[in-house]
C-alpha positions in Angstrom: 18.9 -58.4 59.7 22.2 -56.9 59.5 23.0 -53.4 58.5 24.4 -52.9 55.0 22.9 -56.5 54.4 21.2 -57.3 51.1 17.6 -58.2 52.3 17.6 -62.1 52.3 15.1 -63.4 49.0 11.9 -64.6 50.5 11.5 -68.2 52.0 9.2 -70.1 50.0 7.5 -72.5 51.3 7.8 -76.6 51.6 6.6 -78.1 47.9 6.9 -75.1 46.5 6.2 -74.7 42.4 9.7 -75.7 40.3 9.8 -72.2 39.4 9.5 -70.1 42.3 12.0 -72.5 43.7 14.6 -71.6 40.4 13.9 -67.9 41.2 14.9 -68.1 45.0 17.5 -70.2 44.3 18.8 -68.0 41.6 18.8 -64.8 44.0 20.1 -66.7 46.8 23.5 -67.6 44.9 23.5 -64.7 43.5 23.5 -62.9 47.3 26.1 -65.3 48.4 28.5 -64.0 45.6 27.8 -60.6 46.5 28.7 -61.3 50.4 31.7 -62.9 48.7 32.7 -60.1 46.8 32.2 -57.9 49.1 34.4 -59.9 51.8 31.5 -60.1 54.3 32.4 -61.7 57.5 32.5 -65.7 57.3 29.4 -66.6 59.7 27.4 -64.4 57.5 28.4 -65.6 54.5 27.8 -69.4 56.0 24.1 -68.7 57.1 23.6 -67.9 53.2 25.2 -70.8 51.7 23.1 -72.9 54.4 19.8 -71.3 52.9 21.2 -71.6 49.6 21.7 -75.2 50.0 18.3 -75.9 51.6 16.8 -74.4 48.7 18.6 -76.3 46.2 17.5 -79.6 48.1 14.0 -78.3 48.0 14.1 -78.0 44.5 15.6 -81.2 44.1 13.3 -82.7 46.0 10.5 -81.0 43.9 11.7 -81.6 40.5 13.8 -84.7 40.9 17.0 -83.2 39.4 19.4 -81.1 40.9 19.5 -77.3 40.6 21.3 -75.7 37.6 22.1 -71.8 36.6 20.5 -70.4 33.9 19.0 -74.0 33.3 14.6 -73.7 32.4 13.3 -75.6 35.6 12.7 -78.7 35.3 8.3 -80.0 35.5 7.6 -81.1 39.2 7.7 -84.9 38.8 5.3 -86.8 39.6 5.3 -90.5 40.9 4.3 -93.3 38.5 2.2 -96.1 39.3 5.1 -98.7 39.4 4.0 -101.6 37.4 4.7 -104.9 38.6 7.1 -106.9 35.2 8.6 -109.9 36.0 11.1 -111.6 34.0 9.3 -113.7 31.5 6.7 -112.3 30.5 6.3 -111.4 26.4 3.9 -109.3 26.5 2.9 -105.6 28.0 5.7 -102.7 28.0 9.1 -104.3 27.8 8.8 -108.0 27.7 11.0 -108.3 24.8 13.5 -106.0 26.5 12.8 -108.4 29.7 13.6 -111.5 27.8 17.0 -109.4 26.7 18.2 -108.4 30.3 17.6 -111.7 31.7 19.8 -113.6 28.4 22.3 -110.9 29.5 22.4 -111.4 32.9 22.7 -115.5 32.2 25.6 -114.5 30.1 27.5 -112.5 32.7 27.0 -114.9 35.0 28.6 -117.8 32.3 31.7 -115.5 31.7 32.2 -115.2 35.8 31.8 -119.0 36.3 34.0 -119.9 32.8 36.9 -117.1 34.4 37.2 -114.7 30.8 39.2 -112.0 30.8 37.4 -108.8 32.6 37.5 -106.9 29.8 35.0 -109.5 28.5 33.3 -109.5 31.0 33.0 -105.6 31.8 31.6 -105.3 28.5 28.8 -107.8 29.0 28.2 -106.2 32.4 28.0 -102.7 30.7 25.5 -104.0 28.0 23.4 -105.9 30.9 23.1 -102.3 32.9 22.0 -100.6 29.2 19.6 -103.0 28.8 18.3 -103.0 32.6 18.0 -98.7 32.0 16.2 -99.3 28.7 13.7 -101.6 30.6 13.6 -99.3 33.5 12.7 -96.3 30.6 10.0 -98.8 29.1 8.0 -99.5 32.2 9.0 -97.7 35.0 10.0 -100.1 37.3 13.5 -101.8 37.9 13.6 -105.0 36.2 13.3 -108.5 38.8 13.9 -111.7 37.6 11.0 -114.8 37.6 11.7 -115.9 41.2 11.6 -112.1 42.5 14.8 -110.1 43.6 18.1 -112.0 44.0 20.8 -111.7 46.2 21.8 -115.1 47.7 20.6 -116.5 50.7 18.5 -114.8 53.2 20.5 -112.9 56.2 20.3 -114.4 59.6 18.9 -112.9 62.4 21.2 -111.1 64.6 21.0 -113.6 67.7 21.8 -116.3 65.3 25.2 -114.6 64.2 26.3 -114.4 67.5 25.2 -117.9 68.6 27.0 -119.5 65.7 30.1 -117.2 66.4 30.3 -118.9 69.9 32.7 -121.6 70.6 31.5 -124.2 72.5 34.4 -126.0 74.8 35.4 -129.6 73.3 34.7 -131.7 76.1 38.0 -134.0 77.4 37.1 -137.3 76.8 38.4 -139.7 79.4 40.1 -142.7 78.3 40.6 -145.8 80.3 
């Protein structure tokens, strides 16, 4: 407590409801441009911006979308089952669009190997990460292709790496 201070809005606590977290949020900016204003001194005016940006976090955390003024909070989210679609399947939520994205992709890929122009191949890419969103919309889940998630071969351990990175000494072969 400081003399003069505006008394701090109360804390509210972890997982707090999306609207008490607005409210405190709300009155804690609004604090910190009053400090501001009124040319408070700096480590003051820092401990408020901290709390100001723990609450915004909070309600981030909470809502899933950052923290707005004047902006109705947004409904708590809650976690969805994620359902398990793999590429090939027709039927269910988003086969069709499965189908799509994984056409796409084989078409990106085709443009790469065939060396288009990458304005060509920018624009397939941008259709490819529409049609992955719309899929991610439709079921709730990132979309995976038949053989599960790509991304080359499979790293090697770390004490491999280093064992392959040493340089064995060619042995002098003696001639006669």
């Amino acid at each position: 407590w400081k003399p003069g201070a505006a008394p701090a809005p109360p804390a509210t606590p972890a997982g707090g409801s999306a609207d008490a977290l607005n409210l405190a949020t709300a009155a804690q900016g609004d604090l910190v441009r009053k400090l501001k204003t009124e040319k408070a001194a700096k480590p003051e005016i820092d401990e408020a911006v901290k709390k100001l940006l723990a609450l915004k976090a909070e309600y981030k955390a909470a809502t899933g979308s950052d923290w707005k003024p004047g902006a109705a909070p947004a409904q708590v989210k809650q976690p969805s089952p994620k359902k398990e679609v793999v590429a090939g399947q027709k039927d269910g939520p988003g086969g069709e669009l499965s189908a799509k994205v994984a056409a796409q992709g084989d078409l990106v890929r085709q443009l790469k190997t065939d060396k288009k122009p990458k304005e060509e191949i920018d624009m397939a890419v941008k259709l490819l990460l529409t049609l992955k969103t719309e899929f991610k919309a439709a079921t709730g889940s990132d979309w995976q292709p038949a053989g599960g998630p790509a991304g080359g071969p499979a790293k090697k351990p770390e004490k491999q790496k280093k064992a392959a990175k040493e340089v064995k000494p060619k042995e002098k072969v003696e001639q006669a």
